[in-house]
N, C-alpha and C positions, 0 to 999 in steps of 0.2 A: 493467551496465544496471539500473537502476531499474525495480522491480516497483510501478506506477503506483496498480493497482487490481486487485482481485476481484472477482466476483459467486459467492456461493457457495450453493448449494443440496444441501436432502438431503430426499428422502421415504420416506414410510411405503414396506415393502416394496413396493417397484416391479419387477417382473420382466418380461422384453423376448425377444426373440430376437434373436441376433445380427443380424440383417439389420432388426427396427427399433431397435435400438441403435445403428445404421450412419449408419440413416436421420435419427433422430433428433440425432446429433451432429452430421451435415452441417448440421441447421437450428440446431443453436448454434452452429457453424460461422457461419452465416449472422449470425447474430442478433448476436453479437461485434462481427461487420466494420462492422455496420452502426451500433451504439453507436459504435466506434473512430471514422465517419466523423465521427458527429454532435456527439460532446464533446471531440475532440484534434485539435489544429491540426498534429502531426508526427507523422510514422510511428512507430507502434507493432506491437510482437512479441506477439501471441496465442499464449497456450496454453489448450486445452480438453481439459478430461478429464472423460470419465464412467464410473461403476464403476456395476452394474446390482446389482440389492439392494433397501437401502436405498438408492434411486438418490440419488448422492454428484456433484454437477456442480459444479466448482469452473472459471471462465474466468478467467486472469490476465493480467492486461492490462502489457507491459512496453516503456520507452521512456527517453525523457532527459528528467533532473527540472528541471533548469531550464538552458530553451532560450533559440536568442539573446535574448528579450527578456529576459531576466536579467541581461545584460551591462547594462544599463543601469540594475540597481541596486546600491547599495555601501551601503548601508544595512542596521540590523536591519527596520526599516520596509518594504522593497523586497523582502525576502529572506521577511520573513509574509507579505506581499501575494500573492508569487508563490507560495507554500506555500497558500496560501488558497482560490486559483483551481485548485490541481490535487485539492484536498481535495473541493471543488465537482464537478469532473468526475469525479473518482473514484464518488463518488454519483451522480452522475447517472448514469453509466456502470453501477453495478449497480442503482441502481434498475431500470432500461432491460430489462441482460440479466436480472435475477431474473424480474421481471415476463411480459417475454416466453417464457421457457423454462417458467414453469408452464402460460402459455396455452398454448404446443405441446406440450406431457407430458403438456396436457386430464387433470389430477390437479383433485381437490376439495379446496377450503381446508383440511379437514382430512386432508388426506394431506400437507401443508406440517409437516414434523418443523422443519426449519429453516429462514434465509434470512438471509443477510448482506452488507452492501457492507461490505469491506474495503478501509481507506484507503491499505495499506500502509507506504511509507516517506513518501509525501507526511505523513502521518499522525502519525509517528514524529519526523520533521522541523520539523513543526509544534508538538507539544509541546515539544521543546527548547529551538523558536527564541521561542517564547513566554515561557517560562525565561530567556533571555535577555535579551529586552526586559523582562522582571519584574526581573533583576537590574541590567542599567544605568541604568532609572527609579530604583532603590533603595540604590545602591552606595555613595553619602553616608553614609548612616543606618547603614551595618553598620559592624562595627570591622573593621581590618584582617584579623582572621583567621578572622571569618564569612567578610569576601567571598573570602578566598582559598581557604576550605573550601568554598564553593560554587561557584568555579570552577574546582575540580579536579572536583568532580562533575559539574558543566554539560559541561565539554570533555570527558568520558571520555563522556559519554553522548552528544553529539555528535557523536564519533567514532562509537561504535558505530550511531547514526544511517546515518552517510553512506558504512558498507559498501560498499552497492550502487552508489555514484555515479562516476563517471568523474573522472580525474585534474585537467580543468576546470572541474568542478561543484565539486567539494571546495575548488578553490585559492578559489572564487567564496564561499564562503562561510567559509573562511580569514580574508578578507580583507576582510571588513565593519567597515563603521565604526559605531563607537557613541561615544556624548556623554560618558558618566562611566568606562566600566570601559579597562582597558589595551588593546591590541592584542590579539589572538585567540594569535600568536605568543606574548605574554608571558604565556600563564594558565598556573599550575602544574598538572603532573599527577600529582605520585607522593605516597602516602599512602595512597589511594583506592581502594578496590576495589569495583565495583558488583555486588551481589548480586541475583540473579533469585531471583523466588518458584520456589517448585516444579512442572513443569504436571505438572496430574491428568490423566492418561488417561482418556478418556471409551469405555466399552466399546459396541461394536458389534454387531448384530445378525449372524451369520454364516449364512450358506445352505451346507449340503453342496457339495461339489464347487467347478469352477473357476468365477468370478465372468468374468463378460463384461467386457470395457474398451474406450475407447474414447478415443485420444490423438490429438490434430492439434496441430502449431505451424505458423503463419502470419506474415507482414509485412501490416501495412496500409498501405498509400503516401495519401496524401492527391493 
């Protein structure tokens, strides 16, 4: 299952007691469902977590990245479109819950350490398939062995894109058509190894003792 979107929050030492910790997660509870209803046309899996502290709120929003109206495109064209509109909801969506979780945590703008809409894979998919329509508009102009150097790159990073997607989402975008480059089956893979930067660990504020938490998964049905 595709992890859609985020809303992620952290503030300045924020400490609670278990029971408005409680209280407070039922209302991102709430607030979740109610983004879920407003920006996704299909059911989607909630997770909400809060860690008390540095209050740490991270809501993950997860579903199916491209639903039936996806069957209706076979296109690189059809397959950004629909990358486009979940990139769209994705934001809305944490705009939504960031927004509303400060107003109920009643915190001052400067108690806001962070805040993030994360696009996830919509995100990730987006960039590739961008890439892609960059290199079919362009495929002319390269020699042979640029374009075949850049779609061993494109496919393996494509891959690594569509982890999360289900065995019909994947064949769905398998099996796009484009004007100039080959079949998606015929790109070379081996050569290529794609190397990640390094992540910095970013250090954390720690409180004595056990940190309060605070975990709910949900379905939202439409």
């Amino acid at each position: 299952m595709a992890q859609l979107a985020e809303a992620y929050v952290r503030l300045r030492p924020y400490y609670v007691s278990e029971e408005q910790l409680a209280r407070l997660g039922n209302a991102t509870d709430e607030l979740a469902r109610l983004g879920a209803l407003e920006f996704y046309e299909q059911p989607v899996e909630i997770a909400v977590e809060l860690v008390e502290g540095t209050l740490l709120t991270k809501v993950t929003l997860a579903g199916t990245m491209f639903f039936t109206a996806f069957t209706g495109y076979a296109s690189i064209d059809g397959a950004i479109n629909t990358t486009e509109k979940l990139c769209k909801s994705a934001n809305l969506f944490g705009d939504y819950v960031c927004s509303a979780f400060i107003k109920e945590a009643k915190v001052k703008p400067e108690q806001v350490e962070r805040m993030e809409r994360r696009l996830k894979t919509p995100g990730k998919l987006r960039r590739v398939l961008r890439r892609m329509e960059w290199l079919d508009m362009n495929a002319t102009r390269m020699s042979k062995e640029e374009l075949e150097s850049e779609l061993r790159k494109t496919k393996l990073q494509l891959e690594k894109a569509m982890k999360d997607l289900d065995e019909g989402e994947q064949k769905a975008l398998e099996n796009l058509e484009f004007r100039r480059l080959p079949p998606y089956r015929n790109w070379p893979t081996r050569g290529v190894d794609l190397i990640e930067a390094p992540r910095v660990a970013v250090p954390r504020p720690v409180r004595a003792g056990r940190r309060l938490e605070y975990h709910n998964t949900f379905t939202v049905y439409r």
